[in-house]
DRENNUZA-51171 format. One line per field, with one value per residue: residue number from 0; residue in three letters; x, y, z of N, C-alpha, C in turn. Coordinates in nm, 3 decimals, padded with zeros to 5 digits, always signed. Layout:
N
nr <- c(NUM ...)
rest <- c(ALA ...)
nxx <- c(X ...)
nyy <- c(Y ...)
nzz <- c(Z ...)
caxx <- c(X ...)
cayy <- c(Y ...)
cazz <- c(Z ...)
cxx <- c(X ...)
cyy <- c(Y ...)
czz <- c(Z ...)
***
This chain:
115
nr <- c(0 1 2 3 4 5 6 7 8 9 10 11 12 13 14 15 16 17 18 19 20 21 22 23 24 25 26 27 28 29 30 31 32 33 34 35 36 37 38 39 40 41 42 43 44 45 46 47 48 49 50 51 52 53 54 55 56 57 58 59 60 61 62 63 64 65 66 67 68 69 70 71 72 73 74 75 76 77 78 79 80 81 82 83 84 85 86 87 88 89 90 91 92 93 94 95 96 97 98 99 100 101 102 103 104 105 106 107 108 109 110 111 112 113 114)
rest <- c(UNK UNK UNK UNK UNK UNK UNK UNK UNK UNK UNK UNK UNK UNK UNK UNK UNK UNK UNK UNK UNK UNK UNK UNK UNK UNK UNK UNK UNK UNK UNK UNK UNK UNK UNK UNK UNK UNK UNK UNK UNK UNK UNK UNK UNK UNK UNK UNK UNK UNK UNK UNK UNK UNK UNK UNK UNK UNK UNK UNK UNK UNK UNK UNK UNK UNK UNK UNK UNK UNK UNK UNK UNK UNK UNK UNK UNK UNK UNK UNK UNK UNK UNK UNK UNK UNK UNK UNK UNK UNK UNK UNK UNK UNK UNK UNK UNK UNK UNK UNK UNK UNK UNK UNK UNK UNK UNK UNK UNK UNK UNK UNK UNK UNK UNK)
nxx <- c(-04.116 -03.944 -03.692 -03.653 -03.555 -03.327 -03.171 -03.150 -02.964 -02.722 -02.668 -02.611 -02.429 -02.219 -02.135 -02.044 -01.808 -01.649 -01.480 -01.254 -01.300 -01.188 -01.197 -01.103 -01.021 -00.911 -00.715 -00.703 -00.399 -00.297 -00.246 -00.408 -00.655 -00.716 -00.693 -00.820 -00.690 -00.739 -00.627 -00.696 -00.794 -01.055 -01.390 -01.504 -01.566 -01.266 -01.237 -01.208 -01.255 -01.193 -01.071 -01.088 -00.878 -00.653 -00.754 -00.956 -01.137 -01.209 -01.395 -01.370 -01.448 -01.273 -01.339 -01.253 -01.232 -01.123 -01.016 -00.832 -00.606 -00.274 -00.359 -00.200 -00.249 -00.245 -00.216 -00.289 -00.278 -00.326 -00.041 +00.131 +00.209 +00.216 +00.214 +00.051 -00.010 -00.268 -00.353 -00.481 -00.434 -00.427 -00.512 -00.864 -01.033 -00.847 -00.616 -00.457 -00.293 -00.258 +00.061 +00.243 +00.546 +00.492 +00.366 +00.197 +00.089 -00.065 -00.193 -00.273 -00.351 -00.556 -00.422 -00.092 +00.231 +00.404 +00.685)
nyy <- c(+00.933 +00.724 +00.845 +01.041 +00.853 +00.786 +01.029 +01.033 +00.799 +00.926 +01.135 +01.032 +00.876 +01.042 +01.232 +01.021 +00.991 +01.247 +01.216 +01.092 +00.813 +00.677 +00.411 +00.432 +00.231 +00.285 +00.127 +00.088 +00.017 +00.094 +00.189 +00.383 +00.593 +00.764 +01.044 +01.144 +01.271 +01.387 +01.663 +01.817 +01.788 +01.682 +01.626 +01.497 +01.582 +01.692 +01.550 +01.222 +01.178 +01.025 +00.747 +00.425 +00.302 -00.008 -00.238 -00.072 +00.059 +00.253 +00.374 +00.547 +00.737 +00.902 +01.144 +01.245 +01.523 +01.463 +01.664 +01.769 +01.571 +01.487 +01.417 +01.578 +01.460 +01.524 +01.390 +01.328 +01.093 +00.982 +00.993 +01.065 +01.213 +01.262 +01.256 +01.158 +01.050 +01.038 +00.948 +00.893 +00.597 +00.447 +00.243 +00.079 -00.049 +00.125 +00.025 +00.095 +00.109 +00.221 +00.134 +00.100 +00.084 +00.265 +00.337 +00.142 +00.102 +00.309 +00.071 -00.161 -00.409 -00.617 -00.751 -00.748 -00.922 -01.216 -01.289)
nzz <- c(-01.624 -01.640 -01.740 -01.521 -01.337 -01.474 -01.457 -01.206 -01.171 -01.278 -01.117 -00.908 -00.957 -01.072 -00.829 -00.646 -00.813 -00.792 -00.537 -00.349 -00.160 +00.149 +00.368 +00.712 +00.988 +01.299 +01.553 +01.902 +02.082 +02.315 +02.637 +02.737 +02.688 +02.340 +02.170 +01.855 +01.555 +01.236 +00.978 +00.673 +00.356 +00.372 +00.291 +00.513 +00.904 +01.046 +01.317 +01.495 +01.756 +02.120 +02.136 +02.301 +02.515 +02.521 +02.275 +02.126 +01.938 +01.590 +01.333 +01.057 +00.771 +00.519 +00.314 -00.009 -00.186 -00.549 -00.712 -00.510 -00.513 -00.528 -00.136 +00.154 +00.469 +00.768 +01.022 +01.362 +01.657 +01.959 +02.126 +01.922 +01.624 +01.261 +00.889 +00.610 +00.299 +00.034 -00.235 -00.622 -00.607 -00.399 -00.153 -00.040 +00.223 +00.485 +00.746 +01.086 +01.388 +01.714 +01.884 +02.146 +02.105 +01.921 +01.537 +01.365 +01.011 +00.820 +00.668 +00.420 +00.462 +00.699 +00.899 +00.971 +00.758 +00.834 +00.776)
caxx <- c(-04.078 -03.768 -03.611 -03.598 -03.463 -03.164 -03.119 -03.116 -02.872 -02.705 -02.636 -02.536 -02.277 -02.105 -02.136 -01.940 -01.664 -01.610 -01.386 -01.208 -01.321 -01.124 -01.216 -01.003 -00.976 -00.780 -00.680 -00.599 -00.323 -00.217 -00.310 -00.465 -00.726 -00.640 -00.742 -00.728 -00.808 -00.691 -00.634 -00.660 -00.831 -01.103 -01.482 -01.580 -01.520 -01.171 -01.183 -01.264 -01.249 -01.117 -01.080 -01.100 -00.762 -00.671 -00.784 -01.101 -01.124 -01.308 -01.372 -01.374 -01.475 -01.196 -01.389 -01.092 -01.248 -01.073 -00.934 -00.740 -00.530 -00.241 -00.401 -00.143 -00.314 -00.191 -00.293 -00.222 -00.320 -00.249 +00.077 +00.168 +00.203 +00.232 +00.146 -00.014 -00.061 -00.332 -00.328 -00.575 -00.370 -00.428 -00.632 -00.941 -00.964 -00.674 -00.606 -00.380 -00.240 -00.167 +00.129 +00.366 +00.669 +00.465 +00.207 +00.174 -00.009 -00.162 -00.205 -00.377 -00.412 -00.539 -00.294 +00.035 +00.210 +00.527 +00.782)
cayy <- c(+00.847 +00.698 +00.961 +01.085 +00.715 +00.810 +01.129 +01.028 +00.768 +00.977 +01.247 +00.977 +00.813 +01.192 +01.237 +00.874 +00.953 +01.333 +01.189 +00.947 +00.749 +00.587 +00.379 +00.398 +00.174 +00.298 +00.054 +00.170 -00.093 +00.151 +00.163 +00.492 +00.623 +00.829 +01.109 +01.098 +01.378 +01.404 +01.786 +01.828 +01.844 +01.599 +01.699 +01.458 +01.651 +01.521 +01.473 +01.127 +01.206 +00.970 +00.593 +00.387 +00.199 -00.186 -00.233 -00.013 +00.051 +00.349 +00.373 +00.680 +00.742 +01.011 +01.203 +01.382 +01.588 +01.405 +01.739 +01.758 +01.454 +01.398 +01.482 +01.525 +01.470 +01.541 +01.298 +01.314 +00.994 +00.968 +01.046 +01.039 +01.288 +01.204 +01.292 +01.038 +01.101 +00.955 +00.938 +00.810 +00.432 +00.457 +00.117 +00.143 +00.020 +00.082 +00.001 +00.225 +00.074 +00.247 +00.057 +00.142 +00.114 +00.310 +00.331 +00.008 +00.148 +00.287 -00.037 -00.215 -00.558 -00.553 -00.773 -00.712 -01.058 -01.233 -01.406)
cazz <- c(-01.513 -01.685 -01.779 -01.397 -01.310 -01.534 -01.414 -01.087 -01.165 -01.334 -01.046 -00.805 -01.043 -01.097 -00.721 -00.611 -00.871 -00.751 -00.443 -00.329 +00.003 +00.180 +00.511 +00.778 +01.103 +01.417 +01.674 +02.040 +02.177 +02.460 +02.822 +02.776 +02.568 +02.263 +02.086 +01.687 +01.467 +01.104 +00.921 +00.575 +00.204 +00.345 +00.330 +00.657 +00.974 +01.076 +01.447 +01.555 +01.896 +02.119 +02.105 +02.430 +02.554 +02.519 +02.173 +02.094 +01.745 +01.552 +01.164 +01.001 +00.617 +00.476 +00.173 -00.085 -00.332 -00.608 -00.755 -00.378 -00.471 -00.424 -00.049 +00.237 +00.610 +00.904 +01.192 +01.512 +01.732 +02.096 +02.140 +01.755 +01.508 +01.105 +00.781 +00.536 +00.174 -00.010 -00.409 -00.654 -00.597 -00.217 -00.141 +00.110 +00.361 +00.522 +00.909 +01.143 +01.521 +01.783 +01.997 +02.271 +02.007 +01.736 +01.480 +01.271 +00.935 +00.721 +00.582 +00.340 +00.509 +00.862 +00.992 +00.898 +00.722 +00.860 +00.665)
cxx <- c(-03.942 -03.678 -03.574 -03.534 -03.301 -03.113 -03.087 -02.966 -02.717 -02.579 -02.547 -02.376 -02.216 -02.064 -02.014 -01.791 -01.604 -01.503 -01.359 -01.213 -01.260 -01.153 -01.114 -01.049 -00.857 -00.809 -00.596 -00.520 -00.246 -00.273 -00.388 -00.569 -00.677 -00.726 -00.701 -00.822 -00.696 -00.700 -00.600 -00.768 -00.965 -01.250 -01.544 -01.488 -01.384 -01.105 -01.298 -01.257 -01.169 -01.162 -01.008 -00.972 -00.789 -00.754 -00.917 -01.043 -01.261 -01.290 -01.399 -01.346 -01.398 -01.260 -01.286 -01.205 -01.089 -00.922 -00.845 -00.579 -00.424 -00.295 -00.290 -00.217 -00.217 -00.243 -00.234 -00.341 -00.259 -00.178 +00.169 +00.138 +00.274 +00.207 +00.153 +00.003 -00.144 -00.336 -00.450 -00.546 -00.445 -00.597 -00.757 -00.963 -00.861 -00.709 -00.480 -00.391 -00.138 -00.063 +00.222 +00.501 +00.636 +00.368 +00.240 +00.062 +00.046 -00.121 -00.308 -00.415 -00.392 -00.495 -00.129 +00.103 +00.368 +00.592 +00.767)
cyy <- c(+00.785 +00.770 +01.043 +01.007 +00.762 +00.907 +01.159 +00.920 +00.819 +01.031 +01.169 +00.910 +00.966 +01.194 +01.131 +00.949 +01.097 +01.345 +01.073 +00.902 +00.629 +00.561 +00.361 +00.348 +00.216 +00.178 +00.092 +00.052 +00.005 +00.176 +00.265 +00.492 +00.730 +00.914 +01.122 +01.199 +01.402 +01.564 +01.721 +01.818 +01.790 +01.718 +01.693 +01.525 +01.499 +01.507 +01.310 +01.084 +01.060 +00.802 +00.469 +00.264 +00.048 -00.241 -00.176 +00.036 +00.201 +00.356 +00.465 +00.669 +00.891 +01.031 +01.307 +01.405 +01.518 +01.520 +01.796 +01.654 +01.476 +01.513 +01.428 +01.545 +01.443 +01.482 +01.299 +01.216 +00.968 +01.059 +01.103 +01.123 +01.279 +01.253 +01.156 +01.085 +00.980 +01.011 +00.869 +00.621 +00.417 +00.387 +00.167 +00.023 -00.010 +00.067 +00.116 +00.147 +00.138 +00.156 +00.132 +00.163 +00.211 +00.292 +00.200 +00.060 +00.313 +00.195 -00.119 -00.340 -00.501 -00.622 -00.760 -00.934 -01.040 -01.319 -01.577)
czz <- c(-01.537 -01.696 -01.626 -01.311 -01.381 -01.537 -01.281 -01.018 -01.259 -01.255 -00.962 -00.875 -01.058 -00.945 -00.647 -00.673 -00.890 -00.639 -00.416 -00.169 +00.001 +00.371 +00.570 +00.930 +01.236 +01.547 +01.762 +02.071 +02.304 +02.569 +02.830 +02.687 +02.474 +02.155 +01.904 +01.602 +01.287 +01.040 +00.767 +00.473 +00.244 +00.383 +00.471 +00.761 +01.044 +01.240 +01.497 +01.672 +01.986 +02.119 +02.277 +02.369 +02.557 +02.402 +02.131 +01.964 +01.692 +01.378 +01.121 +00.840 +00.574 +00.303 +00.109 -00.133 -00.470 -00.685 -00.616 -00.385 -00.626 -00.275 +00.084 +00.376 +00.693 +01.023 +01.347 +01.631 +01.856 +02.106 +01.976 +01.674 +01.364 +00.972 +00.698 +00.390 +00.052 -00.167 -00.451 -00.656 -00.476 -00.203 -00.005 +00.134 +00.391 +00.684 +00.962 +01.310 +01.562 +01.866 +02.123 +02.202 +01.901 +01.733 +01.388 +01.181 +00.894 +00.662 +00.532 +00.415 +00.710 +00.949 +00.936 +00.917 +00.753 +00.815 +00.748)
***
C-alpha cells in the first residue's frame, strides 16, 4: 500500500517537471470579437477560438514539453500576428491585450505599471 503511494507520487512529480506551463490571459479591448489561436511546440490544442469584444477575457494553459524550450509560438489574435518565445525563465501567468493601437503583453503583471 505504501509503496504504491510513492510510486504514484512519484509518476506525478516526473510528469509536472516534463513541461513547462504557462497560463495565459487574453483580453479583447476591441469593438469586435477576436479570434486567437497560438502554433507551435505546445501539447494543448492551440486554438482558443474566439474571444467576445469590449473586454472578454479567455485563459488558456500553454503545455512545452520542456525538451521544446527555448519554444517559439506563433499567435495570431484578431487582427495581430506575433511570435512569442517562451524559455525555462518565462514567468506564468502572463496576460496579453488586445487594443486598437496594439497588443499590450505578454506580460508578467496584469496591469502594466506607470512611472
Amino acid at each position: 500500500m505504501r509503496s504504491s503511494f510513492l510510486l504514484a507520487v512519484l509518476v506525478l512529480g516526473l510528469g509536472t517537471g516534463c513541461s513547462k506551463v504557462i497560463s495565459l490571459t487574453v483580453t479583447n479591448n476591441l469593438p469586435s470579437r477576436a479570434n486567437v489561436t497560438i502554433d507551435g511546440p505546445q501539447r494543448s490544442s492551440g486554438d482558443l477560438g474566439y474571444v467576445c469584444a469590449g473586454g472578454g477575457r479567455v485563459t488558456y494553459d500553454l503545455v512545452i514539453p520542456r525538451r521544446e524550450l527555448p519554444a517559439v509560438l506563433d499567435i495570431k489574435a484578431g487582427p495581430y500576428k506575433f511570435q512569442y518565445t517562451v524559455s525555462d525563465e518565462t514567468s506564468s501567468p502572463l496576460w496579453l491585450e488586445l487594443n486598437r493601437d496594439g497588443i499590450d503583453g505578454p506580460r508578467a503583471a496584469q496591469y502594466p505599471t506607470y512611472p
